[in-house]
C-alpha positions in Angstrom: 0.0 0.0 0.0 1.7 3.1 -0.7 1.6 6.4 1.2 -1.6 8.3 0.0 -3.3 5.0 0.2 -2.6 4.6 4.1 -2.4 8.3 4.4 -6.5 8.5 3.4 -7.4 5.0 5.3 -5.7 6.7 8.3 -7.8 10.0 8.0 -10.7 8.1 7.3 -10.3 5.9 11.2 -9.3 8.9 12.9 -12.6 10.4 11.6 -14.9 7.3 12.3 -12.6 6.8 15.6 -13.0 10.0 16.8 -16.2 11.1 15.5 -15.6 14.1 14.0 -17.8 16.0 12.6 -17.7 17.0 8.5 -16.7 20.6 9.5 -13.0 19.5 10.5 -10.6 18.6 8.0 -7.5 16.0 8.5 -4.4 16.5 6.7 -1.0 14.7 7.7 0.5 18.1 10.2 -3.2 17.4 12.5 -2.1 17.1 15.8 -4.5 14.5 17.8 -4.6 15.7 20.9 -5.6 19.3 19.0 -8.5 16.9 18.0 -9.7 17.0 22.0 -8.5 13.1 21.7 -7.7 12.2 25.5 -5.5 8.7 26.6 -8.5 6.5 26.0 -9.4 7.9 23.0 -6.0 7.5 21.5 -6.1 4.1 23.0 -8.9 3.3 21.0 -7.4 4.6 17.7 -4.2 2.8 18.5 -6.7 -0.3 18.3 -9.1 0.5 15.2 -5.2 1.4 13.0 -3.7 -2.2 14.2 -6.9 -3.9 13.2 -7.6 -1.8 9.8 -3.8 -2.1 8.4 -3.4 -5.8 10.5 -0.3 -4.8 12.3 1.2 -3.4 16.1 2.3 -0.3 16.6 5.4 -0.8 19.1 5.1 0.4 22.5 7.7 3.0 22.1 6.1 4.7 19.2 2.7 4.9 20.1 3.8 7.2 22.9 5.7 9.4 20.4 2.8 9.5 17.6 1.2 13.0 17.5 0.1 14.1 14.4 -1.9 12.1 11.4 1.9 12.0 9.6 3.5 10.2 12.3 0.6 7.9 12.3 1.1 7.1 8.7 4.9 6.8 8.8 4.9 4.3 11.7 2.6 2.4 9.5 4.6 2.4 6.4 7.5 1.4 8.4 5.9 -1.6 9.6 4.7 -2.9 6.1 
């Protein structure tokens, strides 16, 4: 899968994830916590990512994942 692809199926989970409504826009420099995305809720998104793209983030990077980018290149980097 190649960058845009995971970049768009990302935006897309954070959306469902975090129920946002259709007047905010994702790009890859959104900042999740911006989002009003507490521990659980990033918890949660850590989950619905690792079950959509059928990987594990590592424990170390989910604590250093802010932004939709970051989220997308740890997922490239585990494919």
């Amino acid at each position: 899968m190649d960058r845009d692809a995971i970049l768009a199926k990302v935006i897309e989970v954070v959306d469902d994830t975090l129920s946002l409504g259709d007047d905010v826009t994702l790009d890859e420099s959104t900042n999740l916590k911006e989002l009003g995305a507490d521990s659980f809720d990033l918890l949660e998104l850590v989950t619905a990512l690792e079950d959509e793209f059928s990987m594990t983030f590592a424990d170390d990077a989910v604590g250093s994942i802010a932004t939709v980018g970051q989220v997308v290149d740890a997922i490239a980097g585990a494919q």
